[in-house]
mmCIF file of the N, C-alpha and C atoms, coordinates in Angstrom:
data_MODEL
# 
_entry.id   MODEL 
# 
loop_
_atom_site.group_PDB 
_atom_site.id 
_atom_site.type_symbol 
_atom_site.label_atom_id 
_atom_site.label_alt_id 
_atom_site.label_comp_id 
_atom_site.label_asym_id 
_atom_site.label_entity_id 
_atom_site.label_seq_id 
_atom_site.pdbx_PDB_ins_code 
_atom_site.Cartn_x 
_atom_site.Cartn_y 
_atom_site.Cartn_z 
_atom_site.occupancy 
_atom_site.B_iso_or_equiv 
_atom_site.pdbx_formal_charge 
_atom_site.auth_seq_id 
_atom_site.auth_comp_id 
_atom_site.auth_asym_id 
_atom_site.auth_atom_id 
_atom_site.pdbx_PDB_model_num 
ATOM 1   N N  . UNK A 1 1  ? 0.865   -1.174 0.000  1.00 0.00 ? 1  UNK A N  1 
ATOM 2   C CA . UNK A 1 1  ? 0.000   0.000  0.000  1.00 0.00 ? 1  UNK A CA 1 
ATOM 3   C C  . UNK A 1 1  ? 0.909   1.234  0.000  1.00 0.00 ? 1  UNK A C  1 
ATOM 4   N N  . UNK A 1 2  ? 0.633   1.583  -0.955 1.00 0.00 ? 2  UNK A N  1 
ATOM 5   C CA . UNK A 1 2  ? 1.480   3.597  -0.711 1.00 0.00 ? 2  UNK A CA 1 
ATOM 6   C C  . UNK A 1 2  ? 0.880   4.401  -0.291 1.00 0.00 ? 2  UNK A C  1 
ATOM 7   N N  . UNK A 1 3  ? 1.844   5.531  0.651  1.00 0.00 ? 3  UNK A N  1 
ATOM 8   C CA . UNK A 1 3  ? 1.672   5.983  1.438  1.00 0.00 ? 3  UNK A CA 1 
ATOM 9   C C  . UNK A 1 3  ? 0.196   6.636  1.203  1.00 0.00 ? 3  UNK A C  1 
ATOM 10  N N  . UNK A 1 4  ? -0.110  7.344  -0.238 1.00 0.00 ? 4  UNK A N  1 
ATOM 11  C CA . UNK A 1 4  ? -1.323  7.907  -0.454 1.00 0.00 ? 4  UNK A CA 1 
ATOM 12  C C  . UNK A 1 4  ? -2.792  7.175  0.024  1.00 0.00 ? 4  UNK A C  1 
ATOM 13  N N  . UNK A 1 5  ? -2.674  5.709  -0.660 1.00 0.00 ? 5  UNK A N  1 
ATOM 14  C CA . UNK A 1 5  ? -3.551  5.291  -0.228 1.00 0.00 ? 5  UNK A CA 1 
ATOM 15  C C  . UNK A 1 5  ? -3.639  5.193  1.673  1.00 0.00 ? 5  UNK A C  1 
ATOM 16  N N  . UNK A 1 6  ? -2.700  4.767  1.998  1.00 0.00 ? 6  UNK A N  1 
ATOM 17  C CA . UNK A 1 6  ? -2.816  4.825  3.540  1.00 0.00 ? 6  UNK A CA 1 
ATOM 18  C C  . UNK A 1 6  ? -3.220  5.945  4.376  1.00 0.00 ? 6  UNK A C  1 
ATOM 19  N N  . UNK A 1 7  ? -2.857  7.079  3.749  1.00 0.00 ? 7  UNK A N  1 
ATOM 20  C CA . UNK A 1 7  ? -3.441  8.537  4.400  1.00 0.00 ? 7  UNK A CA 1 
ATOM 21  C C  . UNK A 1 7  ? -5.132  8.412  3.343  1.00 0.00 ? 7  UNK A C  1 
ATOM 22  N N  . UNK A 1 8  ? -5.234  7.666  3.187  1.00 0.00 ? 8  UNK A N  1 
ATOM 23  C CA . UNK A 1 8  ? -6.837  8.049  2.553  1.00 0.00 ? 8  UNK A CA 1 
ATOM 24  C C  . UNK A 1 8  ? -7.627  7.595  3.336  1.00 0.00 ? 8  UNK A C  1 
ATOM 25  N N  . UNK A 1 9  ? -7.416  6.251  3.396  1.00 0.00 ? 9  UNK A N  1 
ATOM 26  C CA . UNK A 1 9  ? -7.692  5.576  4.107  1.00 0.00 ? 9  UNK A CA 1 
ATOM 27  C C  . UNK A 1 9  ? -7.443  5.442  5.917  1.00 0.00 ? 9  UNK A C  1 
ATOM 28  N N  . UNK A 1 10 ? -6.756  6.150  6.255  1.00 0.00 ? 10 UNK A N  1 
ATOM 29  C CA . UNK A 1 10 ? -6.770  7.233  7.545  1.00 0.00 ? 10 UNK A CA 1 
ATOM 30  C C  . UNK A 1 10 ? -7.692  7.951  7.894  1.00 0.00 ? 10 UNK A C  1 
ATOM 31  N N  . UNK A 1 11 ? -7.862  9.062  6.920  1.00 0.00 ? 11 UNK A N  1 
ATOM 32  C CA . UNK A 1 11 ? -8.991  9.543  6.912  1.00 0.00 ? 11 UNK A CA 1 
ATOM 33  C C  . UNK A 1 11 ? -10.066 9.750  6.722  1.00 0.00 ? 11 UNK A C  1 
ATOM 34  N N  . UNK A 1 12 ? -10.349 8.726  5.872  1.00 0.00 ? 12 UNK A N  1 
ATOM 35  C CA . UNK A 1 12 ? -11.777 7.696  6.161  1.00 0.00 ? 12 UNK A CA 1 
ATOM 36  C C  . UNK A 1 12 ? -12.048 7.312  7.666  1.00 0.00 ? 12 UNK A C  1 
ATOM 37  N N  . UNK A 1 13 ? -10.888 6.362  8.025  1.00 0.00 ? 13 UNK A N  1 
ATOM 38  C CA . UNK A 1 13 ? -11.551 6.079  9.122  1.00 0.00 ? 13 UNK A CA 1 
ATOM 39  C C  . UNK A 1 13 ? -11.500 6.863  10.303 1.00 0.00 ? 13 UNK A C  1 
ATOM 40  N N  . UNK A 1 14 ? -10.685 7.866  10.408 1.00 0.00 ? 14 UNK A N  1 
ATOM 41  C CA . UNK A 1 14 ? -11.219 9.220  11.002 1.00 0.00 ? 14 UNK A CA 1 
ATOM 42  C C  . UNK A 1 14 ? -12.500 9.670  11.193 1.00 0.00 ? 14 UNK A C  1 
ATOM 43  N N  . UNK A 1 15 ? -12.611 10.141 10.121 1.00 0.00 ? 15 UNK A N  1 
ATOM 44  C CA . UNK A 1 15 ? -14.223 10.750 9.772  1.00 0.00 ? 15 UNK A CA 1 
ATOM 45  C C  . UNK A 1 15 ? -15.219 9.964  10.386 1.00 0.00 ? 15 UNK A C  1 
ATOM 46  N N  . UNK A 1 16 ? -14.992 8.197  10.182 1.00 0.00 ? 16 UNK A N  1 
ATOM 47  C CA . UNK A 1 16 ? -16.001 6.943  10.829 1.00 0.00 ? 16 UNK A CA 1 
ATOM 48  C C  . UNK A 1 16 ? -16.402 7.418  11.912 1.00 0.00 ? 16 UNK A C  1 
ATOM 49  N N  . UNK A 1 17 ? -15.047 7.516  12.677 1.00 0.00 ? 17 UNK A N  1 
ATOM 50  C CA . UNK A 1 17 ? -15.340 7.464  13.952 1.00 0.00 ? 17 UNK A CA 1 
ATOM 51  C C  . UNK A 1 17 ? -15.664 8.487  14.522 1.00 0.00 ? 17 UNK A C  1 
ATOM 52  N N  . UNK A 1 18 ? -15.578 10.225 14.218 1.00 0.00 ? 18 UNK A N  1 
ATOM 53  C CA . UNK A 1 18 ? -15.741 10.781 14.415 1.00 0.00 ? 18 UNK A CA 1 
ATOM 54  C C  . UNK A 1 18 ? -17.435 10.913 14.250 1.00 0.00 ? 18 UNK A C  1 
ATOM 55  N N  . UNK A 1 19 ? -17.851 10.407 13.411 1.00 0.00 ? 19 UNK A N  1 
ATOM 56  C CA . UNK A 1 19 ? -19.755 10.262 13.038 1.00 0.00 ? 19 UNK A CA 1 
ATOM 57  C C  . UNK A 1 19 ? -19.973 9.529  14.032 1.00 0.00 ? 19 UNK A C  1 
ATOM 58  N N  . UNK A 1 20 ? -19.464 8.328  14.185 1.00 0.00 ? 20 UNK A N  1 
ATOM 59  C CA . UNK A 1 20 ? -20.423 7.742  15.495 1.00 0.00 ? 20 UNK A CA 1 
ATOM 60  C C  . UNK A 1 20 ? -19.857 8.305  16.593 1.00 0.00 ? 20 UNK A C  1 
ATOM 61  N N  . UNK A 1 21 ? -18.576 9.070  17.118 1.00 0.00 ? 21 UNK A N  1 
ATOM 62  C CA . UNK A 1 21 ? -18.791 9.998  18.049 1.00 0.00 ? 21 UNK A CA 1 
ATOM 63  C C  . UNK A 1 21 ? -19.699 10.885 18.303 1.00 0.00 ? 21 UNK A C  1 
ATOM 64  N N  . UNK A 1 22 ? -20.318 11.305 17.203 1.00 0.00 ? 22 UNK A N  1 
ATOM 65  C CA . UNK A 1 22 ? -20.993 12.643 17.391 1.00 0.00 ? 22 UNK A CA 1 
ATOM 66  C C  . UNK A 1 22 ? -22.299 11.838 17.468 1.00 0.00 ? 22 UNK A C  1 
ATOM 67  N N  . UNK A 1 23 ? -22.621 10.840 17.070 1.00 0.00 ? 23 UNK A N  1 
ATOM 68  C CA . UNK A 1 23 ? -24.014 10.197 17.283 1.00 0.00 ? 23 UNK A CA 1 
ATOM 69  C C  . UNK A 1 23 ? -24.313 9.858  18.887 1.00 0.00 ? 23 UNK A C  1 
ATOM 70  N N  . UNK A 1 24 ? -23.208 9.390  19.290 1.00 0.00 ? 24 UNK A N  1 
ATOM 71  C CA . UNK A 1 24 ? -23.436 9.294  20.536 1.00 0.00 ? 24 UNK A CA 1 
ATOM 72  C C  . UNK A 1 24 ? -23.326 10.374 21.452 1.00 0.00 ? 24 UNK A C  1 
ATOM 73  N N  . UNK A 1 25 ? -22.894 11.280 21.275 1.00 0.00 ? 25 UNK A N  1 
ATOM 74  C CA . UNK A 1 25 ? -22.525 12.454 22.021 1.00 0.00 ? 25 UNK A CA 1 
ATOM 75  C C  . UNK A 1 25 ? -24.338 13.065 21.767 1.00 0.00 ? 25 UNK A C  1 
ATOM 76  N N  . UNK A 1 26 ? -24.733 13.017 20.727 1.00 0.00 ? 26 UNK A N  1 
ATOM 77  C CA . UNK A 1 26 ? -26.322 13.684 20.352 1.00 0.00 ? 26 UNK A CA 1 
ATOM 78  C C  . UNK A 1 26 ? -26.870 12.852 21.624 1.00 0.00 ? 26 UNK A C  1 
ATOM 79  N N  . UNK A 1 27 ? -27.024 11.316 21.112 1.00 0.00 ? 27 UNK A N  1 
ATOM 80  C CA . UNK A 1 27 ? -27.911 10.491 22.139 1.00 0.00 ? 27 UNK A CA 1 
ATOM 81  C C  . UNK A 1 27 ? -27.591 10.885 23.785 1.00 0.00 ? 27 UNK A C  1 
ATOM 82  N N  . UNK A 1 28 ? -26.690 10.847 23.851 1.00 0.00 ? 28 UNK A N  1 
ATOM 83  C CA . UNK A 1 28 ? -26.082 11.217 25.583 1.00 0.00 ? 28 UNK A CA 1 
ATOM 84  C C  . UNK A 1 28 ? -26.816 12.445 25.881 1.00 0.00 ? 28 UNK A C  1 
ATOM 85  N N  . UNK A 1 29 ? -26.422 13.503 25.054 1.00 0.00 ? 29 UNK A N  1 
ATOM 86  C CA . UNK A 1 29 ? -27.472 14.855 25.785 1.00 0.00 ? 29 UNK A CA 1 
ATOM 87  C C  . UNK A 1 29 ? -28.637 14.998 25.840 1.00 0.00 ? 29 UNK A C  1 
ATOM 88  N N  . UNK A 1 30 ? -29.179 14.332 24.863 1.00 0.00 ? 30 UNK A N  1 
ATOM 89  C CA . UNK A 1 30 ? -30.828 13.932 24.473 1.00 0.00 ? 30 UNK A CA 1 
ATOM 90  C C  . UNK A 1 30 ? -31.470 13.023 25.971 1.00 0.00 ? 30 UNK A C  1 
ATOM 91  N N  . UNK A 1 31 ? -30.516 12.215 26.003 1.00 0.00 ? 31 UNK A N  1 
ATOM 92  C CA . UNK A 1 31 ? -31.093 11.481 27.250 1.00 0.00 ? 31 UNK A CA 1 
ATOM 93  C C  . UNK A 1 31 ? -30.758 12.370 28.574 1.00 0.00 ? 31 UNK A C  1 
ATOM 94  N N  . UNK A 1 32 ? -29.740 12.946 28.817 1.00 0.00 ? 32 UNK A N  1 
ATOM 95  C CA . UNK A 1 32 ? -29.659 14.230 29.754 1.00 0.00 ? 32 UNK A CA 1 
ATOM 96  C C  . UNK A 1 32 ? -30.383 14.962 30.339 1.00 0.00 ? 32 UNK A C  1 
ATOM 97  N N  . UNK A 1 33 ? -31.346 15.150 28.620 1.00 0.00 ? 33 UNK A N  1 
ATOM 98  C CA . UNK A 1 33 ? -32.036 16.332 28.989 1.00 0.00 ? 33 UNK A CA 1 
ATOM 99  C C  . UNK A 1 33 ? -33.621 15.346 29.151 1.00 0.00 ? 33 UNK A C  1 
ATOM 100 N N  . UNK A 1 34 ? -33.669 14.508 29.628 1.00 0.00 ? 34 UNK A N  1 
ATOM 101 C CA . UNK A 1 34 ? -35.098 13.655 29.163 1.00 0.00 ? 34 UNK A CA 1 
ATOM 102 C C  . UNK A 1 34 ? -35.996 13.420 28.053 1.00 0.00 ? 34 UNK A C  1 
ATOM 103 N N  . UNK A 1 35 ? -34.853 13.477 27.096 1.00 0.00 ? 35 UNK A N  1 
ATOM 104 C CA . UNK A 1 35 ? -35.892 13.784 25.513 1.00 0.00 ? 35 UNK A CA 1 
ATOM 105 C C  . UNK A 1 35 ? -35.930 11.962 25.307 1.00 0.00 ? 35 UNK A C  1 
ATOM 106 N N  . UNK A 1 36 ? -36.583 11.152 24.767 1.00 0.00 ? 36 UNK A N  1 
ATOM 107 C CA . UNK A 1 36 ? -36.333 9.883  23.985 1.00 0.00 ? 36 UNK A CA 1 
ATOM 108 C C  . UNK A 1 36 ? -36.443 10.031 22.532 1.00 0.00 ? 36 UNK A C  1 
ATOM 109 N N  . UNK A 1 37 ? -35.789 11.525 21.942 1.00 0.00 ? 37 UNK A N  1 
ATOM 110 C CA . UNK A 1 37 ? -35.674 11.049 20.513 1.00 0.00 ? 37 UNK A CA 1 
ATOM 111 C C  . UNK A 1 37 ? -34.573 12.361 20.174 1.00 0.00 ? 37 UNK A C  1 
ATOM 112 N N  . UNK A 1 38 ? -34.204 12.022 19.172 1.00 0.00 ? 38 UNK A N  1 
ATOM 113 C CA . UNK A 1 38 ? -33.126 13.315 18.326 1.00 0.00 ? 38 UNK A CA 1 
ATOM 114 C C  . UNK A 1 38 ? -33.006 12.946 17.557 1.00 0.00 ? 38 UNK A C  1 
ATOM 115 N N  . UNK A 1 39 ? -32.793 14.406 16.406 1.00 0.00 ? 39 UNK A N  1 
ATOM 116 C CA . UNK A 1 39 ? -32.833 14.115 14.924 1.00 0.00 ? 39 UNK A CA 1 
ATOM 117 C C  . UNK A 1 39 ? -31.481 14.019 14.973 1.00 0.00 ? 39 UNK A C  1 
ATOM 118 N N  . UNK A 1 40 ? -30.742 13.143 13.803 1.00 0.00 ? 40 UNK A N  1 
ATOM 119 C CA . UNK A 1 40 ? -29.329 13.387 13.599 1.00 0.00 ? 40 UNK A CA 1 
ATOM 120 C C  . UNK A 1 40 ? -29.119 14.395 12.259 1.00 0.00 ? 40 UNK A C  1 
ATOM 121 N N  . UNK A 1 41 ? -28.145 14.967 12.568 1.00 0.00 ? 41 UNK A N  1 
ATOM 122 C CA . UNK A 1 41 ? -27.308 15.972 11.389 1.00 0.00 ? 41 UNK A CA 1 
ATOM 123 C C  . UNK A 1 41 ? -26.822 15.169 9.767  1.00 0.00 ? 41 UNK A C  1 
ATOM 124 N N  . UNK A 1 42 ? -27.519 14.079 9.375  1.00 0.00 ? 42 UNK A N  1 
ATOM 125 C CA . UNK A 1 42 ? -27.043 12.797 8.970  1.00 0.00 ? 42 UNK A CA 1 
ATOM 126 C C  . UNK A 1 42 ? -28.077 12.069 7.889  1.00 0.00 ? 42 UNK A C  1 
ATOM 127 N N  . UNK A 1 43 ? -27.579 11.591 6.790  1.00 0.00 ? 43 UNK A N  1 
ATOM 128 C CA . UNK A 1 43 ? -29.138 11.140 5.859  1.00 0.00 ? 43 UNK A CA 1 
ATOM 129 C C  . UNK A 1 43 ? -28.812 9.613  6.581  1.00 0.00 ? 43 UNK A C  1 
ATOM 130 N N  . UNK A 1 44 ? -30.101 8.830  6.086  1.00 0.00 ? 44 UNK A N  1 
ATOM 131 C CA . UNK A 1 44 ? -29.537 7.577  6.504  1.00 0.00 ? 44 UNK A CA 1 
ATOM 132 C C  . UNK A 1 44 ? -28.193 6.768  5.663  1.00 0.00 ? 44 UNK A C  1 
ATOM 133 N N  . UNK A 1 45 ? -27.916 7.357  4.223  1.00 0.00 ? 45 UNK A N  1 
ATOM 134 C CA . UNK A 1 45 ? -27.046 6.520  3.692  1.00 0.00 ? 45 UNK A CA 1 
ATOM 135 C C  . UNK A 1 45 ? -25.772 6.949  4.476  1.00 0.00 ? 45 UNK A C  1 
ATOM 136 N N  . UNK A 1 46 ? -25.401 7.742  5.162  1.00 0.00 ? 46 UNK A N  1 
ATOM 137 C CA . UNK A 1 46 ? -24.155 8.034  6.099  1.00 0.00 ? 46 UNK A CA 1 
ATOM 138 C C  . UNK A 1 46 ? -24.302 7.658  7.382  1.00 0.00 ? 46 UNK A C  1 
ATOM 139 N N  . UNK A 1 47 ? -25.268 6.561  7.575  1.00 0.00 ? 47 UNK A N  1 
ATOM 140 C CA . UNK A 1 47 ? -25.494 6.094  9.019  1.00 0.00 ? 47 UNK A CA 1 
ATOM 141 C C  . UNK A 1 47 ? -25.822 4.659  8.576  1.00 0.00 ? 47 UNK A C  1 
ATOM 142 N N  . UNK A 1 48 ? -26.270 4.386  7.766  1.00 0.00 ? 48 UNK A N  1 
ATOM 143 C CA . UNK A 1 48 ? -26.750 2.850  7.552  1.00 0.00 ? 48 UNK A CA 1 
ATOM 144 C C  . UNK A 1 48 ? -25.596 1.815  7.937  1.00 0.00 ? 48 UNK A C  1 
ATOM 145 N N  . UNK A 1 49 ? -24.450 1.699  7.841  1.00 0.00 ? 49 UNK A N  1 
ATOM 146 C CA . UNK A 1 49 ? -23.755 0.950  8.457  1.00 0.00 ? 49 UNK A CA 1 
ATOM 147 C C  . UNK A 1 49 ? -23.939 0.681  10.057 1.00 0.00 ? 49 UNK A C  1 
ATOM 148 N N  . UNK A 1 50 ? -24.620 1.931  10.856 1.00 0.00 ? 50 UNK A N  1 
ATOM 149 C CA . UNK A 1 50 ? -24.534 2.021  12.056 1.00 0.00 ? 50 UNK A CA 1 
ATOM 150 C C  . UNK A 1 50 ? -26.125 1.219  12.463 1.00 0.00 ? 50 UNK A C  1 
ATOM 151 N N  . UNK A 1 51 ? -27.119 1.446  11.356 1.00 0.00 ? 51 UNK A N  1 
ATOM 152 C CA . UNK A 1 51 ? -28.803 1.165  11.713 1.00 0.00 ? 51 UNK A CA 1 
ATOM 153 C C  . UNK A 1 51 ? -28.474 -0.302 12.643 1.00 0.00 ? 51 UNK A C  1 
ATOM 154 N N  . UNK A 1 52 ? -28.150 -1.192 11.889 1.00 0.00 ? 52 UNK A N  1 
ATOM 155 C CA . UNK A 1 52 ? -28.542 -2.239 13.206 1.00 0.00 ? 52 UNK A CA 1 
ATOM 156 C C  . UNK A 1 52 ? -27.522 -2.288 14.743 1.00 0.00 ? 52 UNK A C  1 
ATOM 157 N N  . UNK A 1 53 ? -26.950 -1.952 14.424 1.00 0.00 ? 53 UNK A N  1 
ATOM 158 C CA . UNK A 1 53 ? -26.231 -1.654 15.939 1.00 0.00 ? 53 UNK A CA 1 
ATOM 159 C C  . UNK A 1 53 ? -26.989 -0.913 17.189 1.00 0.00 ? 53 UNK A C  1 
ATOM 160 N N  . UNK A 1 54 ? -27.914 0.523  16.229 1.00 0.00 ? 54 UNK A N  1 
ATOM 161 C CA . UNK A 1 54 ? -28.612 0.819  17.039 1.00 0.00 ? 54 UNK A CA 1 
ATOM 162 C C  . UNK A 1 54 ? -30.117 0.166  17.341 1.00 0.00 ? 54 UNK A C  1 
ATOM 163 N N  . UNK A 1 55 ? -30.546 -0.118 16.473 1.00 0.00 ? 55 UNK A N  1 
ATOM 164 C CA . UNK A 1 55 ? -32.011 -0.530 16.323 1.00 0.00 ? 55 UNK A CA 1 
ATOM 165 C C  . UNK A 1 55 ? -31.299 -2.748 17.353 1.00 0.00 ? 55 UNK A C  1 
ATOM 166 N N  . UNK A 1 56 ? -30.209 -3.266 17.577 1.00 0.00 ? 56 UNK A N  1 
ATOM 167 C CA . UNK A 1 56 ? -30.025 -3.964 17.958 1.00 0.00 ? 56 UNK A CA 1 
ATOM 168 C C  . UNK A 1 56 ? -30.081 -3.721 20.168 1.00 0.00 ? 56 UNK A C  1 
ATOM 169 N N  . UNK A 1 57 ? -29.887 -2.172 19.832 1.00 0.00 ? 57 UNK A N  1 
ATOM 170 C CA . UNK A 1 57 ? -29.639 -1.665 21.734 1.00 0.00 ? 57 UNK A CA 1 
ATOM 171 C C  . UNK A 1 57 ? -30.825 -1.203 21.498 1.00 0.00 ? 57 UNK A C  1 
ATOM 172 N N  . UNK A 1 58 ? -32.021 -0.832 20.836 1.00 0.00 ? 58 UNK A N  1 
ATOM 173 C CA . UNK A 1 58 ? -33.543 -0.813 21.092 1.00 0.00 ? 58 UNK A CA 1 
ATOM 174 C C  . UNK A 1 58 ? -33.283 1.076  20.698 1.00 0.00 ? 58 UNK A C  1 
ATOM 175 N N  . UNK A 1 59 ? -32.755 0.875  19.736 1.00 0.00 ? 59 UNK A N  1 
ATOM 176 C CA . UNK A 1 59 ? -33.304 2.725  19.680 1.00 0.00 ? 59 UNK A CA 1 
ATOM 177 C C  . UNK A 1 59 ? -33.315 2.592  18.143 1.00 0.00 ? 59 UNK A C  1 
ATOM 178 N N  . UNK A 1 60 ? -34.766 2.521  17.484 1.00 0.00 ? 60 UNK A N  1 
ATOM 179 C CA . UNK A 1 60 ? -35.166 2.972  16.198 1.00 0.00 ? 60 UNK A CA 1 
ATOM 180 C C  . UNK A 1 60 ? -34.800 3.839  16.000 1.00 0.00 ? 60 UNK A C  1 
ATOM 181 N N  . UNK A 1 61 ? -34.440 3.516  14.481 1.00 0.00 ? 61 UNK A N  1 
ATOM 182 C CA . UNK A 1 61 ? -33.470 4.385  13.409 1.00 0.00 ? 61 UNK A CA 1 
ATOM 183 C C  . UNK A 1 61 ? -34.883 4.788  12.451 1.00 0.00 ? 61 UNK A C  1 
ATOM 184 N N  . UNK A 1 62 ? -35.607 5.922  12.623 1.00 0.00 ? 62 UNK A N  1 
ATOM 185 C CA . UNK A 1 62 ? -36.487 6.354  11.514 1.00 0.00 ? 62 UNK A CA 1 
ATOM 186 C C  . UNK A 1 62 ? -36.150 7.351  10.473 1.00 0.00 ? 62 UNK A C  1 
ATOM 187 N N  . UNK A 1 63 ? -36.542 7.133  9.280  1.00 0.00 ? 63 UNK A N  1 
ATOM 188 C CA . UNK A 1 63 ? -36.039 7.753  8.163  1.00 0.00 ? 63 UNK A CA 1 
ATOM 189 C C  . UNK A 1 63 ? -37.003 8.877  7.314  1.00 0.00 ? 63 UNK A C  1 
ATOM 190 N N  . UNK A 1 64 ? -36.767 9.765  6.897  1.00 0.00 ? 64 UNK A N  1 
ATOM 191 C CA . UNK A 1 64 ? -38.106 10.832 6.509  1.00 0.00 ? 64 UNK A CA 1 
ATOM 192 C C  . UNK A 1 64 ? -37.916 10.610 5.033  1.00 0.00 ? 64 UNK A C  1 
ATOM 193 N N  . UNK A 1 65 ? -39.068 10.423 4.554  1.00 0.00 ? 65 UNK A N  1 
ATOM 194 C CA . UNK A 1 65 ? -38.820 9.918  3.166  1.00 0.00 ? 65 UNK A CA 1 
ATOM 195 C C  . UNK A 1 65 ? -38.859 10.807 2.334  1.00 0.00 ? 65 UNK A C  1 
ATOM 196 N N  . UNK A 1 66 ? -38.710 12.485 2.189  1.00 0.00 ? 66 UNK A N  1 
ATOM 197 C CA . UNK A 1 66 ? -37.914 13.189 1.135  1.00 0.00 ? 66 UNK A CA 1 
ATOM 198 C C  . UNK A 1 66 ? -36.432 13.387 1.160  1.00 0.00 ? 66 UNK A C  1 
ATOM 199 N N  . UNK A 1 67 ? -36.323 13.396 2.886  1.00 0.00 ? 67 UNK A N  1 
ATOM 200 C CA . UNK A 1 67 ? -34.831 14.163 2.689  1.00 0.00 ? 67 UNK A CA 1 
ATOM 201 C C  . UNK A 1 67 ? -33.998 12.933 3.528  1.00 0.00 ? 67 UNK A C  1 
ATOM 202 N N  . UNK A 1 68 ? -34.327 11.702 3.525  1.00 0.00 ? 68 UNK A N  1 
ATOM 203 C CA . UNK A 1 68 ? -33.965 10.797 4.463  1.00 0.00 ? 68 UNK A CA 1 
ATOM 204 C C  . UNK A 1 68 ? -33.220 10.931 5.372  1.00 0.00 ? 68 UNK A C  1 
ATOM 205 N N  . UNK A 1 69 ? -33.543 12.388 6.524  1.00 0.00 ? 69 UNK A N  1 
ATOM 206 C CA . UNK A 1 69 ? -33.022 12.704 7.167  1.00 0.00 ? 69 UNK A CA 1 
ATOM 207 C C  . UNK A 1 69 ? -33.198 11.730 8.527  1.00 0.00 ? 69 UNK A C  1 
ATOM 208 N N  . UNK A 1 70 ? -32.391 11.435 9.616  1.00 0.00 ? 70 UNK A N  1 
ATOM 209 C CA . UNK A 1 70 ? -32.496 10.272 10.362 1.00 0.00 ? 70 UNK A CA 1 
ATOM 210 C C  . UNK A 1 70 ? -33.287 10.989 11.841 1.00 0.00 ? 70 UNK A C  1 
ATOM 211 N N  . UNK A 1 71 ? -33.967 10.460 12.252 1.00 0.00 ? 71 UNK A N  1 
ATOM 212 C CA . UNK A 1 71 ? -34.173 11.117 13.747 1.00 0.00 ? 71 UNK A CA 1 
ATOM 213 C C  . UNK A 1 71 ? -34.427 9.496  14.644 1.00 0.00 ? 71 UNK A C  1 
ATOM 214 N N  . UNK A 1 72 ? -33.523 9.479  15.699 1.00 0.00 ? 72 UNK A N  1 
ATOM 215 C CA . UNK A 1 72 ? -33.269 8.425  16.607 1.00 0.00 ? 72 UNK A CA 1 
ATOM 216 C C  . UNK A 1 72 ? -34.639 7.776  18.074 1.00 0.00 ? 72 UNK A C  1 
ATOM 217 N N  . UNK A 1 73 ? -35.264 6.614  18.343 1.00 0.00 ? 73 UNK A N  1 
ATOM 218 C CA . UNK A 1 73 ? -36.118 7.073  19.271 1.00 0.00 ? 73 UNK A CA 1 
ATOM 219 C C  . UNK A 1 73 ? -35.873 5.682  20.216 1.00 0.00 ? 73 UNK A C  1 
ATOM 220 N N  . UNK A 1 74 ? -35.435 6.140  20.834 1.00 0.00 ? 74 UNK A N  1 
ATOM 221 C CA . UNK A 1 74 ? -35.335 5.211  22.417 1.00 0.00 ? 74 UNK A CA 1 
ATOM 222 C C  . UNK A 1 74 ? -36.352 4.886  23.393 1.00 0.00 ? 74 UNK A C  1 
ATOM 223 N N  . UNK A 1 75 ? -37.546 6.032  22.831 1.00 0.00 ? 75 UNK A N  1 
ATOM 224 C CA . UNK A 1 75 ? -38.339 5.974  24.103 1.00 0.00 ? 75 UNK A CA 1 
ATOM 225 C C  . UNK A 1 75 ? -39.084 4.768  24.297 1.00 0.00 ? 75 UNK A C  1 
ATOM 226 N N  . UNK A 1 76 ? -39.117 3.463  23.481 1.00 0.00 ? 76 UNK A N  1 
ATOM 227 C CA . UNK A 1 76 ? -39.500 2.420  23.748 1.00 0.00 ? 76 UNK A CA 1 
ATOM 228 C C  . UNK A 1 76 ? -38.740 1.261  24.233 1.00 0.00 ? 76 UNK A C  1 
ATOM 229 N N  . UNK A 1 77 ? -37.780 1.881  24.306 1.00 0.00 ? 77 UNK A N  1 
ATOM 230 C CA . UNK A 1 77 ? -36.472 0.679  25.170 1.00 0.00 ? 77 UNK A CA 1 
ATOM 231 C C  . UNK A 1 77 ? -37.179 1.302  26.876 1.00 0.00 ? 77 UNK A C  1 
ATOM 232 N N  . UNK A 1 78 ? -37.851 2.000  26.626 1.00 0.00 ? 78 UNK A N  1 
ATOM 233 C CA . UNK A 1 78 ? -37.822 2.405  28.600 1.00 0.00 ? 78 UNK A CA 1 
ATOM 234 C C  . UNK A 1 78 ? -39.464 2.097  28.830 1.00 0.00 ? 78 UNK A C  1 
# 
């Protein structure tokens, strides 16, 4: 692998992790504040890798069907 590809691929997985940082950082304050839902900043095709992980810990992944913008809802895990 040369070096290019390896810094690409760096920062790919940078960016990864930095999205599901920020997903969880949303969910954490959301639950903070007593909300059981938040929209994410996020369509679903930049989260779909993540859908069953969450929808597996009980927080539906719903999708709006013009702008498939994602909004998260936990309030039935409680």
């Amino acid at each position: 692998m040369n070096i290019i590809e390896e810094l690409t691929r760096n920062v790919i997985e940078k960016k990864e992790h930095l999205k599901l940082k920020r997903i969880a950082e949303i969910i954490g304050n959301n639950v903070l504040e007593g909300k059981k839902t938040a929209r994410l900043p996020f369509t679903y095709d930049e989260i779909e890798v993540y859908a069953d992980q969450l929808e597996a810990s009980n927080i539906l992944v719903l999708v709006e069907a013009e702008t498939t913008r994602v909004t998260l809802d936990w309030g039935l895990a409680s």
